[in-house]
C-alpha angles and dihedrals in degrees: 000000000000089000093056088051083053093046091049100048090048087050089048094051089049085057101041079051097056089048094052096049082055100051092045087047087058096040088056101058089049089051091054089046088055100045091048085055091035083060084044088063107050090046089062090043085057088246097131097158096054090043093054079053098057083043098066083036086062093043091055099046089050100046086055087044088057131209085341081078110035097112086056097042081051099048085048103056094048087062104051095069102041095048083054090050084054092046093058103039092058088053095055089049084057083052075235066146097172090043084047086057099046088046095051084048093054094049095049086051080050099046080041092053098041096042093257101159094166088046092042078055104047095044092056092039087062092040101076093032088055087049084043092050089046088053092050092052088045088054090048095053086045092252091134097167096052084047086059083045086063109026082063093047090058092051085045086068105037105007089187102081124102096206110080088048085058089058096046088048092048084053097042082055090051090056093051088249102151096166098050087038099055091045088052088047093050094045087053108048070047100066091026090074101036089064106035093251097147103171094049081045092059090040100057091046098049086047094055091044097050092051093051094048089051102044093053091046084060093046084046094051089042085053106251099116088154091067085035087067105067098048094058087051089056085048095069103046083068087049119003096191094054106127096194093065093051092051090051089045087055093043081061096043096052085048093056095044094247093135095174094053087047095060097037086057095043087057096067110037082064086049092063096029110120100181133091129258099299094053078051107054100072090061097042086054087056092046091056091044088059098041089048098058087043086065079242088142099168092043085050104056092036086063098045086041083057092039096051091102129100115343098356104046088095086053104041085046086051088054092043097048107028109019105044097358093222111201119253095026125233129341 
């Protein structure tokens, strides 16, 4: 007797169990349904971050749920990363840049997790734009190391762009750093063109040549013409129809005695000159320079006659009346 009471209450308390077990399973998919419109409703409350929250709430009970809850666990898992995406975009609007970045990596770890391609995408695309966007603001304050920091971070993460090449190159130029400069200029016309970025392209090639043009002007006034040379050479090969590299090329030229190459040069840079008289001047002056210590008399006063205009008209009338006395004076 007292083994079948114990029969039966063993029996009952299966049973009780089993129940119970039903009951909990139930409860549970319920649970996960209201936390996935518990975390609706924070999203339309603007509370992204505690709906992310309910969200992974909902996930976890489903996935202990089982296939019951498969469409909620589903529906869940598409929201988390894009609620992070969101998160962090709106960070970076408020320039909150190193939260921004901590944000775009969670929600990669999150599209990454949940199978969001688009969202994984998106995330690492913000990630070295937001680096690019710290070290431009570094190179604008003068913090030109922290801007390198940066502009390295960024190619860390796409080391394709040929942006942030273009900015080292812009602080390497800053730092009087030719060699560097010039490296950054050339890996990113490189890439440039690799990936059909045109502007940072141009860019990079008008800041190399510039360089170059500029750092041969101060050698020239400092009386090294000879090392000025090559680097106006270089300089064309980053734009071959700039006339101020061939008027410093025949500025060089005249200094070194090279008279042939100074015309040549001087040719061309009028060629390519797109100003008026006064942009002009400056050539025609070296042309008659040239030309002068030629013995080309009538070729020489027919330049400084053409170059008596702005600030070298003082110079070019000097050369008319006193040097090689043209006839008929200045005009």
């Amino acid at each position: 007797m007292k083994s079948t009471a114990k029969n039966i209450i063993s029996l009952l308390c299966g049973l009780l169990l089993i129940g119970m077990l039903d009951v909990s399973q139930a409860q549970s998919r319920e649970d996960a349904i209201l936390a996935f419109n518990e975390g609706l409703e924070k999203v339309q409350s603007g509370s992204r971050a505690e709906a992310i929250e309910s969200f992974k709430k909902a996930i976890e009970i489903s996935n202990s749920v089982g296939s019951e809850a498969d469409d909620i666990r589903g529906r869940a898992q598409s929201q988390v990363p894009r609620l992070q995406l969101a998160i962090a975009s709106d960070l970076y609007r408020e320039r909150k840049y190193e939260a921004a970045i901590q944000g775009f990596q969670q929600a990669r770890e999150y599209a990454q997790r949940f199978g969001e391609s688009q969202i994984q995408r998106a995330a690492e695309g913000n990630i070295p734009i937001i680096y690019m966007v710290m070290g431009n603001n570094e190179y604008r304050g003068g913090n030109q190391e922290k801007a390198l920091e940066y502009y390295n971070k960024s190619l860390e993460q796409n080391p394709n762009n040929p942006k942030p090449h273009y900015q080292k190159g812009l602080v390497f130029r800053a730092q009087e750093n030719t060699d560097e400069a010039l490296g950054s200029f050339d890996r990113a016309i490189q890439l440039a063109l690799q990936t059909g970025d045109e502007q940072t392209e141009r860019e990079a090639e008008a800041a190399a040549r510039d360089m170059l043009v500029f750092r041969s002007a101060k050698l020239i006034e400092a009386g090294q013409a000879r090392r000025a040379v090559p680097l106006l050479e270089r300089s064309l090969q980053y734009d071959s129809e700039y006339a101020p590299a061939y008027y410093r090329m025949a500025e060089a030229h005249n200094l070194m005695g090279n008279w042939d190459q100074a015309i040549s040069a001087g040719n061309e840079s009028l060629r390519y000159e797109k100003g008026g008289r006064v942009d002009r001047a400056k050539i025609y002056f070296e042309l008659g320079t040239a030309y002068k210590n030629q013995g080309n008399v009538q070729l020489a006063c027919d330049n400084y006659q053409q170059a008596a205009f702005g600030s070298f008209r003082s110079a070019a009338e000097h050369q008319i009346e006193h040097e090689i006395k043209c006839n008929g004076g200045t005009r």
